[in-house]
C-alpha positions in Angstrom: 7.4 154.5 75.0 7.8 156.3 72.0 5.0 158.4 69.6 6.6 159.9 66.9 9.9 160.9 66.3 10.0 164.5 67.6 8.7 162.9 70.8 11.4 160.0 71.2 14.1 162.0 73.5 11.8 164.8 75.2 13.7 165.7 78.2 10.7 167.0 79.5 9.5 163.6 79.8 11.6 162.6 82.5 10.3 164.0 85.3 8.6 163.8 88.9 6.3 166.5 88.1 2.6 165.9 87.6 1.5 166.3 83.9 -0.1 169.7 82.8 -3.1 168.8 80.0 -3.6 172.7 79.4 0.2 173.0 78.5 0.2 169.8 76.4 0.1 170.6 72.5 -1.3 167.7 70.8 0.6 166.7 67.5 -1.7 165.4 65.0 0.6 164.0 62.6 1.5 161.3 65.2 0.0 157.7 63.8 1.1 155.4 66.6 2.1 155.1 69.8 4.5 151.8 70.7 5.0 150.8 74.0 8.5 148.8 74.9 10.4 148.2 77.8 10.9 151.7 79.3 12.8 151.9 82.5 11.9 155.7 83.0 8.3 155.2 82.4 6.5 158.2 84.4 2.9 159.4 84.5 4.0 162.4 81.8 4.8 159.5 79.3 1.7 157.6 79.7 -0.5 160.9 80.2 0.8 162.2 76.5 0.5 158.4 75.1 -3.3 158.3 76.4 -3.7 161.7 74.7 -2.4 160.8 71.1 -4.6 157.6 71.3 -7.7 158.9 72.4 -7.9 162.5 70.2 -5.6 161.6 66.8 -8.1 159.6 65.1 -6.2 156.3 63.8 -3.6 156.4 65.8 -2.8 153.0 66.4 -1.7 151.2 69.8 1.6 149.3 69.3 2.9 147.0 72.0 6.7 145.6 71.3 6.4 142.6 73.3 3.9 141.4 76.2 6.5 140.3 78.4 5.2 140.2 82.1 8.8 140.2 83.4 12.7 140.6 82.3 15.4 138.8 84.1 18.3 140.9 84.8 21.2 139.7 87.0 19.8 139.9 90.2 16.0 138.7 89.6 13.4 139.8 87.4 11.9 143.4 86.7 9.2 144.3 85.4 8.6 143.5 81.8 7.5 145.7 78.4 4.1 144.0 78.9 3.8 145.4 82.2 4.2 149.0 80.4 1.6 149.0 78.3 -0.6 147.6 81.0 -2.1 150.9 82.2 -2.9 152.1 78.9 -4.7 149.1 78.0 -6.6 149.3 81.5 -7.2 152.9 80.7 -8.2 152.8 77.4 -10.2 149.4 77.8 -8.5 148.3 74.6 -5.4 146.2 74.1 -2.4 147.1 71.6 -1.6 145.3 68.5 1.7 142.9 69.6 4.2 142.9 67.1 7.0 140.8 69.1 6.9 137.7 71.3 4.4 135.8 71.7 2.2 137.3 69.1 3.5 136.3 65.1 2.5 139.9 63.5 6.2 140.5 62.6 6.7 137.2 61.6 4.2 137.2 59.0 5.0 140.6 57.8 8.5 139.0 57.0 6.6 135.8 55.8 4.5 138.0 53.2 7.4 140.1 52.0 9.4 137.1 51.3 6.4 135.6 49.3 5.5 138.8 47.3 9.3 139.4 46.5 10.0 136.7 43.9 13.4 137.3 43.8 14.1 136.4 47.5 15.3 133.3 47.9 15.7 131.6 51.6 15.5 128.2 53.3 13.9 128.1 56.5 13.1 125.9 59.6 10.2 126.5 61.9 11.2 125.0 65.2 9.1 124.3 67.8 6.4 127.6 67.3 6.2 130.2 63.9 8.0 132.7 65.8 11.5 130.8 66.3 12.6 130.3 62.6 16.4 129.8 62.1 17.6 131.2 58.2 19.6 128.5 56.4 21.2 130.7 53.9 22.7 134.7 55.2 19.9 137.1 53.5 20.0 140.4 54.0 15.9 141.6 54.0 14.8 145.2 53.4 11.4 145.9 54.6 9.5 149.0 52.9 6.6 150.3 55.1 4.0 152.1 53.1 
């Protein structure tokens, strides 16, 4: 789970101790908080995630995926899905999905391709929006405002 870059790799994150709110410094220039699969997910993560979402006003809730499970080699773990879980329960609100099975990536990719009239592609839509397999080899760059 990730908020904002100066918070990606936190060592302090990774630990067994219970989370300190009068030690936390809240940083308001964080805009989002994205949940993924995170296989050192710890109460600290989810306690400084609940923080950013529920004092920075507009920070948004981001969820990767809303897998319930991932397979590994010897049976299946719990999924990205499953780590956003107790935020939404906590916060009574659910992320915006920009991965599988929702299309909100897809269509960011669809708009940029129709707003840039100099990108040309051919494309086939299989069996749902999300699996679309590129004809020609495009290279796409994606500007974020």
């Amino acid at each position: 789970m990730t908020s904002h870059s100066s918070h990606l790799q936190d060592p302090g994150d990774n630990t067994l101790e219970p989370f300190d709110l009068s030690k936390f410094t809240l940083d308001s220039e964080v805009g989002a908080v994205v949940c993924g699969l995170d296989t050192k997910i710890n109460y600290t993560k989810l306690s400084k995630a609940f923080q950013f979402l529920t004092r920075n006003p507009g920070c948004h809730f981001i969820a990767t995926n809303e897998d319930s499970t991932f397979p590994s080699s010897a049976g299946l773990l719990p999924g990205a899905g499953s780590i956003s879980a107790p935020l939404r329960y906590a916060l009574g609100r659910d992320p915006v999905c920009t991965g599988k099975p929702a299309g909100t990536l897809l269509d960011c990719v669809k708009a940029k391709c129709v707003s840039n009239q100099s990108f040309e592609f051919d494309a086939i839509l299989t069996r749902s929006p999300l699996e679309c397999t590129l004809i020609q080899s495009v290279q796409l760059w994606l500007e974020i405002d």
